[in-house]
C-alpha positions in Angstrom: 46.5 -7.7 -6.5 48.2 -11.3 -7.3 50.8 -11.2 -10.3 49.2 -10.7 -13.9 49.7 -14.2 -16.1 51.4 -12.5 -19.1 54.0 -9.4 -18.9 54.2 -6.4 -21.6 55.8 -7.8 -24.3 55.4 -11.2 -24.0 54.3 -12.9 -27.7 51.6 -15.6 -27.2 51.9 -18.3 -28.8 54.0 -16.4 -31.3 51.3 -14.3 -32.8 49.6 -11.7 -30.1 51.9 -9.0 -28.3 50.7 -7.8 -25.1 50.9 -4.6 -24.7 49.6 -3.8 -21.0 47.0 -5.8 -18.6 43.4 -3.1 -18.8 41.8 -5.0 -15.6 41.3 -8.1 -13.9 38.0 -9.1 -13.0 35.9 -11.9 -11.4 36.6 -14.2 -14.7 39.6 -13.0 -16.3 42.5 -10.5 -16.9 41.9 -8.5 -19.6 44.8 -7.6 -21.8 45.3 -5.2 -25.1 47.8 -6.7 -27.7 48.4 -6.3 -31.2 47.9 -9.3 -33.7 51.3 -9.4 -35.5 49.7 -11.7 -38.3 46.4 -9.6 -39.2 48.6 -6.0 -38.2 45.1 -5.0 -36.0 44.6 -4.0 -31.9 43.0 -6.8 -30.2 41.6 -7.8 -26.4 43.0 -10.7 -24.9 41.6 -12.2 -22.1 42.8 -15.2 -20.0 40.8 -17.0 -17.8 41.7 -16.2 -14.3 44.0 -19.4 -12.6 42.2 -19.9 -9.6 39.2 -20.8 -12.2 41.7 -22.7 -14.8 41.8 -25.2 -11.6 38.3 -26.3 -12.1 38.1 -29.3 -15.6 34.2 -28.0 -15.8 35.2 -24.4 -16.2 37.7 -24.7 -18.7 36.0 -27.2 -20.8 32.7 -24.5 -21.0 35.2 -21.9 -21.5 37.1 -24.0 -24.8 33.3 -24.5 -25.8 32.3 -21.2 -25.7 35.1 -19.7 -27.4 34.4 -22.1 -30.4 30.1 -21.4 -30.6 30.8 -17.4 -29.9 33.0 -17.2 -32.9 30.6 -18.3 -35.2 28.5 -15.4 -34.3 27.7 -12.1 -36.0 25.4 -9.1 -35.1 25.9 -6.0 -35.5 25.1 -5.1 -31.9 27.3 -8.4 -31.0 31.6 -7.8 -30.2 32.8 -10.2 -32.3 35.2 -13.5 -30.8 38.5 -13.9 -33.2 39.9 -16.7 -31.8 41.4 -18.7 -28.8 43.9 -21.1 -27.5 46.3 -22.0 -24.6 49.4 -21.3 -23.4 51.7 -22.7 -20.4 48.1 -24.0 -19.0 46.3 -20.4 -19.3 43.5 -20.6 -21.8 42.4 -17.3 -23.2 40.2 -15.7 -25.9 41.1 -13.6 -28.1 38.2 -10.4 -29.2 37.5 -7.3 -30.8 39.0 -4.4 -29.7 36.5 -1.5 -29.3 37.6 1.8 -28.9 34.4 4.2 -27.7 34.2 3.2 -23.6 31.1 1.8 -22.1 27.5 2.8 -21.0 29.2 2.4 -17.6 31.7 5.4 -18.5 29.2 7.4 -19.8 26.5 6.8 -16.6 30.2 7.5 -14.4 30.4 11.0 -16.4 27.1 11.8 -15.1 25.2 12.0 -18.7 21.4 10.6 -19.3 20.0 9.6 -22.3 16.8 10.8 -23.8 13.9 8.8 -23.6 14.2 8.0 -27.6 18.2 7.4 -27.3 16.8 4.8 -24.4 14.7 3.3 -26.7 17.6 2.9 -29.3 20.0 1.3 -27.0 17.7 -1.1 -25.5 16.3 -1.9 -29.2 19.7 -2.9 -30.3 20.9 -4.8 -26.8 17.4 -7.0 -27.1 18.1 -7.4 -31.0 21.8 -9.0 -30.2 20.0 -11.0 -26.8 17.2 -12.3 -29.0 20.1 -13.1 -31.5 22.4 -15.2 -28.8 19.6 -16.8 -27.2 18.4 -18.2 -30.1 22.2 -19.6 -30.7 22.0 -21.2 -27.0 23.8 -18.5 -25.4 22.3 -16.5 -21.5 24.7 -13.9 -20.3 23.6 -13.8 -16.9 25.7 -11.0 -15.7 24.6 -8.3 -17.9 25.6 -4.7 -17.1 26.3 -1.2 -18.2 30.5 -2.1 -18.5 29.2 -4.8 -20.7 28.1 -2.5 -23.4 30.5 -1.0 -25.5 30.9 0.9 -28.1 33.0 1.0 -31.4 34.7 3.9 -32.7 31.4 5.1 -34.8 29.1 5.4 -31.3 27.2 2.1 -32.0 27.1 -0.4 -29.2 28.1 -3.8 -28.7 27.0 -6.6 -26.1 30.5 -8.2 -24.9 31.7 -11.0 -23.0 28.7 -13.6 -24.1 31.7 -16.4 -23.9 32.8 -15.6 -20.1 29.2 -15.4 -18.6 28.3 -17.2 -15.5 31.7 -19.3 -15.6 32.8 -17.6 -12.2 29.4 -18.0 -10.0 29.6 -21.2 -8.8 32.6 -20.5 -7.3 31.8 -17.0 -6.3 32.2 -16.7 -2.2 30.1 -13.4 -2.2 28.9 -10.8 -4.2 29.4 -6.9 -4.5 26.3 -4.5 -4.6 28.0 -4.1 -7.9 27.5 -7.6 -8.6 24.0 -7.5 -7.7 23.0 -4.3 -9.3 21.4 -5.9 -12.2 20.2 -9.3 -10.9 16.8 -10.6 -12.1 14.3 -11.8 -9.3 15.0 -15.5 -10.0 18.6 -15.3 -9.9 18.1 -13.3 -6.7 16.1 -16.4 -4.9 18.9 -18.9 -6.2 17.5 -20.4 -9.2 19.9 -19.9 -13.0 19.8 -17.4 -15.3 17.5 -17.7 -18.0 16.6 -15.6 -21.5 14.4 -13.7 -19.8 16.7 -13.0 -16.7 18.8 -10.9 -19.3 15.6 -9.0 -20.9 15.1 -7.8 -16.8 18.5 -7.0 -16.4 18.4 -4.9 -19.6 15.0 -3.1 -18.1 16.9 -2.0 -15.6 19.5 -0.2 -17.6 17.8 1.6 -19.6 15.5 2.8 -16.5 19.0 3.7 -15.0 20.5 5.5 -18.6 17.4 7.8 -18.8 16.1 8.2 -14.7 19.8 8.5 -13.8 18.9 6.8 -10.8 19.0 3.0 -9.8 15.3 1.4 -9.6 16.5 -0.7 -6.2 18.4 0.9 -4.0 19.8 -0.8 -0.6 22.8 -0.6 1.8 23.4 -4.2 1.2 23.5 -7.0 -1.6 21.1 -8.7 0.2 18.6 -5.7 0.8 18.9 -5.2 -3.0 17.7 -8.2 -4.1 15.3 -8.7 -2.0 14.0 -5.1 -2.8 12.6 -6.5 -6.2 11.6 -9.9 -5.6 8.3 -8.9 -5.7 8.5 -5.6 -6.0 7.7 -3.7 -10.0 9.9 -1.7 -11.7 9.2 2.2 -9.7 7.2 4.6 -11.7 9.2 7.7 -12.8 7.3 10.3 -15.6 10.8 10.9 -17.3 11.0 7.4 -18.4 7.6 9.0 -20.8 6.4 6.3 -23.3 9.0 3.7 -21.8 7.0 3.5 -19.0 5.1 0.8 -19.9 7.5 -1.3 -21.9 9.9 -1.6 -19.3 7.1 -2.5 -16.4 6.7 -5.6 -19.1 10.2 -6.7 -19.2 10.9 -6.2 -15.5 7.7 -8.6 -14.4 8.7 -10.4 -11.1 7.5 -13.6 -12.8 9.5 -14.6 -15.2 6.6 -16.5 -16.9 5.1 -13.2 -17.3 8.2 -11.4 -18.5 8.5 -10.0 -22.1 10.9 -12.5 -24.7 13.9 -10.5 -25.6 12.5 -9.8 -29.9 9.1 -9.0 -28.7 10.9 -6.5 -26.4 13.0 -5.3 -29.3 10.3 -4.9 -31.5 8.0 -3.2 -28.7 11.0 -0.5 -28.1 10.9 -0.1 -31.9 8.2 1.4 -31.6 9.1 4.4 -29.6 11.3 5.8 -31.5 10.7 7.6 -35.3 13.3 5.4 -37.8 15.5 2.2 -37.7 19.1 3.9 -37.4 21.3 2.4 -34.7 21.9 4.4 -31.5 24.9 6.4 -32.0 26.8 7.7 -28.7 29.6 10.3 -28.4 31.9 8.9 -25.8 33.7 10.2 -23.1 36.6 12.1 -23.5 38.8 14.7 -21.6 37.5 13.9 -18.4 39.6 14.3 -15.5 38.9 12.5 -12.1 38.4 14.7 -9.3 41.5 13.5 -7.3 44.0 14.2 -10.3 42.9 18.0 -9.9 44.7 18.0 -7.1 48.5 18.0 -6.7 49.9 17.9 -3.0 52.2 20.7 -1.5 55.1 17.9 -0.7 56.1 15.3 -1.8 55.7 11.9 0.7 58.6 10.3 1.4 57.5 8.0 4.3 54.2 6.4 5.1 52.4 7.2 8.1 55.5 9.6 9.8 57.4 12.2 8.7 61.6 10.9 9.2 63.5 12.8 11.9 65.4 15.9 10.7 69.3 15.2 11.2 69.3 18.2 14.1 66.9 16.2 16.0 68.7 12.7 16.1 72.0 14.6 17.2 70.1 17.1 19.8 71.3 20.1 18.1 68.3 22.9 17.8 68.6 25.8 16.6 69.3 28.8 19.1 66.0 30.1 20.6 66.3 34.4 21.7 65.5 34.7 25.3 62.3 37.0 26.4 63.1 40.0 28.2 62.0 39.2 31.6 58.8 41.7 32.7 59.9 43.7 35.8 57.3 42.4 38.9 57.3 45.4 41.6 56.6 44.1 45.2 55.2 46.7 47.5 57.8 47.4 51.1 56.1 45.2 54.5 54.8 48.7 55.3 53.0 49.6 52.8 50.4 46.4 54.0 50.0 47.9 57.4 47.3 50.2 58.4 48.0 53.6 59.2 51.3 53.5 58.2 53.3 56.0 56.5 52.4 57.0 52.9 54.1 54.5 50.3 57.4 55.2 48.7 57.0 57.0 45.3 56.4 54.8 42.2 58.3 55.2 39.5 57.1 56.0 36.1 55.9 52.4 34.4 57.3 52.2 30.3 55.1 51.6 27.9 54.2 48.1 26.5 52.8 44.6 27.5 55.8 43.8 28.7 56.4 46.6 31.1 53.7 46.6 33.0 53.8 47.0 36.6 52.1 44.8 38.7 51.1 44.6 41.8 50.6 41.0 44.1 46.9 41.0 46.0 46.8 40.6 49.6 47.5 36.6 50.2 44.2 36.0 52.1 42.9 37.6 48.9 44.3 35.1 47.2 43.4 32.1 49.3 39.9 33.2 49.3 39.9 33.1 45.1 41.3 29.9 44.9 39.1 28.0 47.1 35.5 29.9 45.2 37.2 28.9 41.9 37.4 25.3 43.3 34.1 25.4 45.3 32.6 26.0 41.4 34.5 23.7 39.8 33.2 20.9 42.2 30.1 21.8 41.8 29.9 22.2 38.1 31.4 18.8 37.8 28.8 17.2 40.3 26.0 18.7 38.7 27.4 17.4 35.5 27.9 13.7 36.7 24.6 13.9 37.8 22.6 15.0 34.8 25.0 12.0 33.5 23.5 9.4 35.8 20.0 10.4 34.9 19.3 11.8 38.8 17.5 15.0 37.6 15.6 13.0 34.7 11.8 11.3 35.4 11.7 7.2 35.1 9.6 6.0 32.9 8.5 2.9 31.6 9.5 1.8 28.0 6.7 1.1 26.0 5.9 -1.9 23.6 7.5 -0.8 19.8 6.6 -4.2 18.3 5.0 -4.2 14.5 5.4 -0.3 14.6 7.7 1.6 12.0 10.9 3.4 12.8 8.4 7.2 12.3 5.3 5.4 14.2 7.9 4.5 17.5 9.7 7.7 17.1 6.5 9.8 17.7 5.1 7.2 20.7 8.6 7.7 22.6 8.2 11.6 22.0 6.3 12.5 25.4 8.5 10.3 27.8 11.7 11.8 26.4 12.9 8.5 24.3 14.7 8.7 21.4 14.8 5.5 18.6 17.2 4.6 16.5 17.7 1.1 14.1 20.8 -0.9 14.5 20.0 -3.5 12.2 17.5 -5.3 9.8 16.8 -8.9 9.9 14.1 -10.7 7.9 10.7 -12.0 9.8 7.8 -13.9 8.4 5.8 -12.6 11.4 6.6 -8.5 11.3 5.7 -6.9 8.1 8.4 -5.1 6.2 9.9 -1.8 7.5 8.2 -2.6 11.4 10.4 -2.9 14.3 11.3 -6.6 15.4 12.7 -6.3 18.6 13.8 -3.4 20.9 16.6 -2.7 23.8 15.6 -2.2 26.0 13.1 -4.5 26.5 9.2 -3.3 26.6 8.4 -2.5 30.4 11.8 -1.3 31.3 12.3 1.6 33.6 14.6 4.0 31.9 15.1 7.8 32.6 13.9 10.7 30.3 16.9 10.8 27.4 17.4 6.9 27.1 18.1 5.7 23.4 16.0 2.7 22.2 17.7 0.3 19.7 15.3 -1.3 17.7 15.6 -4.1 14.6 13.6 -3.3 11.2 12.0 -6.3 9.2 12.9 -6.8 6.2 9.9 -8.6 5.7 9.9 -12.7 4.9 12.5 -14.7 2.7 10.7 -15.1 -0.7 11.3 -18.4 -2.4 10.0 -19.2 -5.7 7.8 -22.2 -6.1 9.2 -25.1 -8.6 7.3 -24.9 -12.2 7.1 -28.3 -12.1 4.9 -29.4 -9.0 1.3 -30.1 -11.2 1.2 -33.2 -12.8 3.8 -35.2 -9.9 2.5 -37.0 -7.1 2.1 -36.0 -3.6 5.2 -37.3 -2.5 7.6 -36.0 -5.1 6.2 -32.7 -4.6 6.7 -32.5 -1.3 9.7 -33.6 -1.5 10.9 -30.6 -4.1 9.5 -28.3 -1.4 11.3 -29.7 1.4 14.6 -29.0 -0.2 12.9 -25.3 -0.4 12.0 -25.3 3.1 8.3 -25.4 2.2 6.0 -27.6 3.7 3.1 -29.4 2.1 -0.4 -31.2 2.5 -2.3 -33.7 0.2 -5.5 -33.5 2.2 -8.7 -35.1 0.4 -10.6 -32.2 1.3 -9.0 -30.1 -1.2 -9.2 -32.7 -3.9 -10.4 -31.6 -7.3 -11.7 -33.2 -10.6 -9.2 -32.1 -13.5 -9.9 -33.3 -17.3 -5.6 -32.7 -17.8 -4.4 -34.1 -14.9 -4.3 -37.7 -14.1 -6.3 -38.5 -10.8 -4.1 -38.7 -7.6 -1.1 -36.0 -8.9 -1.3 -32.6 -8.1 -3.6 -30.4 -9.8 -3.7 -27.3 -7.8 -1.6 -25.1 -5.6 -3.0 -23.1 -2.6 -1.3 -20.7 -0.2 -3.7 -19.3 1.8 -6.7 -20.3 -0.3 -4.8 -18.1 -3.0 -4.1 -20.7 -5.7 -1.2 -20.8 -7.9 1.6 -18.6 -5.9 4.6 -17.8 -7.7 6.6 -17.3 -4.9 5.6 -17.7 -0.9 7.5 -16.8 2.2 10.5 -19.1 3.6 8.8 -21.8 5.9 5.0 -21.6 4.6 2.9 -24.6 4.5 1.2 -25.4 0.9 -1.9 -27.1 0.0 -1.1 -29.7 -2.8 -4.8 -30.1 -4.0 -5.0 -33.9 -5.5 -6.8 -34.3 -8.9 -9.8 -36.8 -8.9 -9.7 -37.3 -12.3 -13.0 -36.6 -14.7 -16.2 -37.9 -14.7 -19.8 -36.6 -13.3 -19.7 -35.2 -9.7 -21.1 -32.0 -8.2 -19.9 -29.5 -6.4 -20.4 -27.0 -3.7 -19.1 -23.4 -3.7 -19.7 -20.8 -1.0 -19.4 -17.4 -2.2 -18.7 -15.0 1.2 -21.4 -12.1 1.7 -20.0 -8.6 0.1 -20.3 -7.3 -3.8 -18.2 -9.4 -6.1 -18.4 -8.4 -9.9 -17.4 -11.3 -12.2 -17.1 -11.0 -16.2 -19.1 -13.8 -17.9 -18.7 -14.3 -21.5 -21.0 -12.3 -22.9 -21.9 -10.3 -19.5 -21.3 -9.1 -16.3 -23.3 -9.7 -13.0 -22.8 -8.6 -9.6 -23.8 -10.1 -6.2 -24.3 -8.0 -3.1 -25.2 -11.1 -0.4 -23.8 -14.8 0.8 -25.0 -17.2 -1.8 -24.5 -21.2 -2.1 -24.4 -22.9 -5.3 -24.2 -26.1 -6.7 -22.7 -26.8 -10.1 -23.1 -29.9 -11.9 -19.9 -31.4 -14.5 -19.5 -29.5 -17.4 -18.2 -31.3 -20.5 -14.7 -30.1 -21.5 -14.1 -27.6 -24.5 -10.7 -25.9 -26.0 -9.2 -22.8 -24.8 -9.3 -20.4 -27.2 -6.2 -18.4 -27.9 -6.7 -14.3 -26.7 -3.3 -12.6 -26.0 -3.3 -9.7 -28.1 -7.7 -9.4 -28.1 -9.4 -6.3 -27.3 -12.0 -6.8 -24.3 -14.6 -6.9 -27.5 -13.2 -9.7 -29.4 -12.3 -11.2 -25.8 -16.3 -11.4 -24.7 -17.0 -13.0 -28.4 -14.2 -15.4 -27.9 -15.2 -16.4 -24.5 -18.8 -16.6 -25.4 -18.5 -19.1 -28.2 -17.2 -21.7 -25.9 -19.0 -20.9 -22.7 -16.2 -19.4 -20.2 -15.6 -17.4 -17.8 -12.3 -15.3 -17.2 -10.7 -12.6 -14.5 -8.1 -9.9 -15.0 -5.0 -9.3 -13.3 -2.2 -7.0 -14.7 -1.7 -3.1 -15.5 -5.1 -2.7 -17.3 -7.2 -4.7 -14.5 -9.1 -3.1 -11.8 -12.2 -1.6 -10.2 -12.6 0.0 -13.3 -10.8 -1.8 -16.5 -9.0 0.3 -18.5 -7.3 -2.7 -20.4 -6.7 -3.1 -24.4 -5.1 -6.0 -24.9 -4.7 -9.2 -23.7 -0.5 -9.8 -22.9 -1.0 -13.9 -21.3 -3.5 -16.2 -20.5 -3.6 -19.4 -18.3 -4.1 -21.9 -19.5 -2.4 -21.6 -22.8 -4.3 -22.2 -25.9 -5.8 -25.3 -26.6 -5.6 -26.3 -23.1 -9.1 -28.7 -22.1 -11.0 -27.1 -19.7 -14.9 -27.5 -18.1 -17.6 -25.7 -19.7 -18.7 -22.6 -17.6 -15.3 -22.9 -15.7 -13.1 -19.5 -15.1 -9.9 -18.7 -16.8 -7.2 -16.2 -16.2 -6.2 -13.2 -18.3 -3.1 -10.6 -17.9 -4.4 -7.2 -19.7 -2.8 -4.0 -20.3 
C-alpha cells in the first residue's frame, strides 16, 4: 500500500491531530483525529491523490463538502467541515463509534424481520431526505451504515459518492454487490438506484444470504438484470415490499418515502432501530499463536554446524553377524553340515542364511517379468487400447445435467471450463464443446464444454418516442441496436406529432425496457390523427380481455375492423381496487391489461401500483391501456 498523505501527529491546518490512518479506500484515506478547537473525536478523510489529479473531481468534491454540511437527519452522519492542505483536500465528519451493518453481517448475526423493517425505514427516510437536497449515493452498502454510540444508524459518505467511478479500471465482486440493474448495463445512478440497493440489504440482514450470487462481477450483474429479487419465506411480510423496490425497471421501482412509509408499516411503533454492536470478537487467525517464531521468509538460515561441516557424532550400529554355509554343505550327498551354533536373541542377531544363487537369479528376473508387465498394462489402459471408440455426440443448446446424462452410456464425462454470453444459446446451455461433435474418442474421454450466460442486456433510451427516425436510430447505434422505420408499422397517435416515433416493437412485443445486445427494433412512425380504419387480426386460441365494465373471451381466429375513436383523458387509477378500476374505465370507454404481482390467469390483484400512460394522457376511445397491480 502507497504512503498515507498525513502521519500520526501531524496538525492540519493547525486545528485537527491525526491520530492513526483507519483505511484507505477507492476515494479516500480515512483518518481519526481529534479537533483541538471543539475538544471532540472526529473522521478525516482526504481525497485520495491519484484523484486530486483530476480539476472535475476536486471541484465536485469542494462542492459537496459545502451542500453536505448543510444537512441534518437523524439517520444522516453529519459533515463538520473541510479544507486543503499542501494540495490534499479533505473533509472533515462525525465520528461514530458503534461499527457498521457490515461488522455485524461479518459476525454472522441476522436481524428479525421487524428489526429489517426498522433499518430500511430509517436508511429510505435519510435517502428520501438527500435526494430531495440533490444528493444520489450510488455506492450504497452495508460498511456505509453506521451506527452511533446509542445503536441508531447513520447513512455516511453522501459527499464522496460516485467521485471515483469514472476513473475506476475494474470493479471487485465487493464493488458490485449492491449495483442496481441500470448501473449494471452502464447507465448513472439515479434515486431509485439507491432504493434497489437498499432492497438488497435488508434482503441480505434478515435471509443472511446474498440475493445474486456469481463467481464473477460480471456474472453478478448480469444475474439481476432482469431477474426479481428471489423469494425466501423468512423475509415474512417484507416479502412484498422489497419485490417493489428491487423492480428491474427502474420506472417501475418504488420512490425512496413511499418505500419508507410502506416499511412503516411492518413494524408496531415509530422508535428508531436500535443495534447492539459488535464487541469482543476475535478473528479466527488471532486464536492461533505459532510454535516458533519466523525469522526468515521462505527458508529456515543454516545452523552454524552446518556452514562449518561440523555434525554432531552419530553412534555406529552393531553390525548383524551374516553366517555363510562351508562349499560343502551345497553339494549333494555330502557330509552332514558342521554344527550351528546357538543364534542370540534379537533383531539384530539373527542368523541368516544366503539362498542358492540360481535361486536368486530366478527371483529377480519373475519380479522384473511383473514389473514389465504391470507397467505395460498400465501404459496401455493410459493410451485408451483396452477402451471402445466412440463417437462424441452433439451437446449444443443442452445443460451441463442434460449432457452429463447423454455421455453416460459411452463412458464420457463433461465438465464446464468457461461461460461466455450468446444471443443464440439460452442461458445455462452449453455453447461449444471439445472435442468437437462427431469425434472419435475412447470410453473415459473428458468433454470441455462452454455455458451461456445468456444475451448482453442493454436498456433502451427513455427518450426514443417523440424523435425522429433518424435520431433514434442513431441513439441505438451507439447501443449497438439496430432499427427500422418501415411504413408498414406506421400508426395514428393523437400525442405524437406525425412522422416521429410513436411506438417500439421487439418482436411484435411493444415497449421493451431492455433487449439483447445486437437486436433489430421496429421504430413504428406516428401518422398523426384524423379518421382512418384499421385492421387487426386476432390469432386462433382463447384470449380473455378485461373491458370496462366486462370481460369477454374468444376461443377462434377473428378479423376486425375498428373505425377512429375520438380522444378522451386518462383517468388517474394507481392505488384503485379492480372495483373502482372497472367504474373508472367504464366512464370513459377503455380498455386495460394487467401485468405485475397480482396479474394472472386468475387475478388476485388489490391495487393498482402504475399505469401507462400517466394521467391525463389523450388517448382513443375504446383503445387499451396498461396497468401494474398487486
Amino acid at each position: 500500500m502507497p504512503p498515507s498523505t498525513f502521519s500520526s501527529g501531524h496538525h492540519l491546518v493547525n486545528r485537527y491531530r491525526i491520530d492513526e490512518l483507519l483505511g484507505v479506500g477507492q476515494t479516500a484515506e480515512v483518518y481519526v483525529a481529534q479537533d483541538l478547537s471543539l475538544q471532540r473525536t472526529v473522521v478525516v478523510k482526504v481525497l485520495l491523490p491519484r484523484l486530486a489529479e483530476h480539476e472535475d473531481v476536486r471541484r465536485a468534491f469542494r462542492d459537496r463538502i459545502v451542500r453536505a454540511a448543510t444537512l441534518s437527519h437523524p439517520h444522516l452522519a453529519r459533515v463538520y467541515d473541510g479544507g486543503q492542505e499542501g494540495g490534499a483536500i479533505f473533509m472533515i465528519t462525525e465520528f461514530l463509534t458503534g461499527g457498521s451493518l457490515e461488522d455485524i453481517l461479518a459476525s454472522g448475526r441476522r436481524l428479525s424481520v421487524d428489526d429489517g423493517a426498522r433499518l430500511g425505514r430509517d436508511v429510505a427516510s435519510a435517502l428520501g431526505y438527500v435526494h430531495d437536497n440533490g444528493f444520489v449515493h450510488g455506492s450504497l452498502s452495508p460498511s456505509k451504515l453506521l451506527f452511533d454510540a446509542e445503536g441508531r444508524v447513520r447513512l455516511s459518505d453522501i459527499a464522496l459518492a460516485g467521485l471515483s467511478t469514472a476513473y475506476r479500471e475494474r470493479f471487485t465482486l465487493d464493488d458490485v454487490r449492491y449495483l442496481s440493474p441500470e448501473q449494471a448495463i452502464g447507465d448513472p445512478a439515479g434515486p431509485k438506484s439507491d432504493v434497489y440497493a437498499l432492497a438488497l440489504i435488508i434482503f441480505e440482514a434478515v435471509t443472511g444470504t446474498t440475493a445474486f450470487e456469481g463467481m464473477t462481477p460480471e456474472a453478478v450483474l448480469r444475474a439481476r438484470i432482469n431477474s426479481s429479487l428471489p423469494v425466501r419465506p423468512e423475509l415474512g411480510t417484507l416479502d412484498m415490499l422489497l419485490a417493489q423496490a428491487a423492480v428491474p425497471d427502474p420506472r417501475l421501482r418504488l420512490d425512496a418515502e413511499p418505500f419508507a412509509s410502506r416499511l412503516s408499516g411492518v413494524v408496531s411503533d415509530a422508535t428508531p432501530l436500535v443495534v447492539a454492536p459488535v464487541r469482543g470478537e476475535v478473528p479466527l487467525l488471532a486464536q492461533f499463536t505459532p510454535t516458533e517464531p519466523r525469522s526468515s521468509i521462505g527458508f529456515r538460515p543454516p545452523s552454524p554446524d552446518q556452514i562449518t561441516g561440523t555434525t554432531s557424532s552419530i553412534p555406529p550400529r552393531t553390525p548383524r553377524p551374516v553366517r555363510v554355509r562351508a562349499a560343502d554343505d551345497w553339494v549333494p550327498g555330502s557330509a552332514a553340515p558342521s554344527p550351528r551354533r546357538a543364534a542370540p536373541l534379537g533383531l539384530e542377531h539373527i542368523d541368516y542364511e544366503r539362498p542358492p544363487r540360481n535361486r536368486r537369479l530366478a527371483f529377480f528376473f519373475a519380479a522384473l517379468l511383473l514389473v514389465v508387465v504391470a507397467v505395460g498394462g498400465g501404459a496401455a489402459w493410459k493410451l485408451g487400447l483396452f477402451s471402445q471408440n466412440h463417437n462424441v455426440p452433439s451437446l449444443t443448446n443442452l445443460t451441463l445435467s442434460e449432457a452429463a446424462t447423454q455421455l453416460q452410456a459411452d463412458g464420457f464425462t463433461v465438465t464446464a471450463n468457461q461461460h461466455a454470453n450468446s444471443s443464440s444459446v439460452a442461458k445455462n446451455g452449453i455453447i461449444s464443446q471439445s472435442p468437437a461433435a462427431g469425434t472419435g474418442a475412447k470410453s473415459g474421454q473428458v468433454i470441455t464444454v462452454t455455458i451461456s450466460d445468456g444475451p448482453v442486456m442493454v436498456t433502451l433510451p427513455a427518450t426514443l418516442i417523440g424523435e425522429d427516425c433518424g435520431t433514434a436510430t442513431a441513439q441505438l447505434a451507439k447501443k449497438k441496436i439496430s432499427a427500422q422505420c418501415p411504413s408498414s408499422a406506421s400508426v395514428t397517435s393523437a400525442v405524437v406529432p406525425a412522422g416521429r416515433v410513436a411506438k417500439i416493437l421487439y418482436k411484435n412485443r411493444p415497449a421493451p425496457p431492455a433487449v439483447p445486445l445486437h437486436s433489430t427494433l421496429v421504430l413504428a412512425l406516428s401518422k398523426g390523427t384524423g379518421t382512418s380504419t384499421t385492421t387487426t387480426t386476432v390469432a386462433s386460441g382463447t384470449t380473455t380481455t378485461t373491458v370496462a365494465g366486462a370481460t369477454t373471451t374468444s376461443t377462434t381466429s377473428t378479423t376486425t375492423t375498428t373505425v377512429a375513436q375520438p380522444l378522451v383523458s386518462m383517468p388517474n387509477v394507481v392505488g384503485k381496487n379492480e372495483a373502482q378500476v372497472l367504474a373508472a374505465m367504464k366512464a370513459v370507454g377503455l380498455y386495460y391489461t394487467t401485468s405485475g404481482p397480482g396479474s394472472g390467469p386468475n387475478p388476485t390483484w388489490t391495487s393498482v401500483v402504475s399505469q401507462i400512460p400517466a394521467a391525463g394522457t389523450k388517448v382513443k376511445r375504446l383503445s387499451t391501456v396498461s396497468l401494474n397491480v398487486k
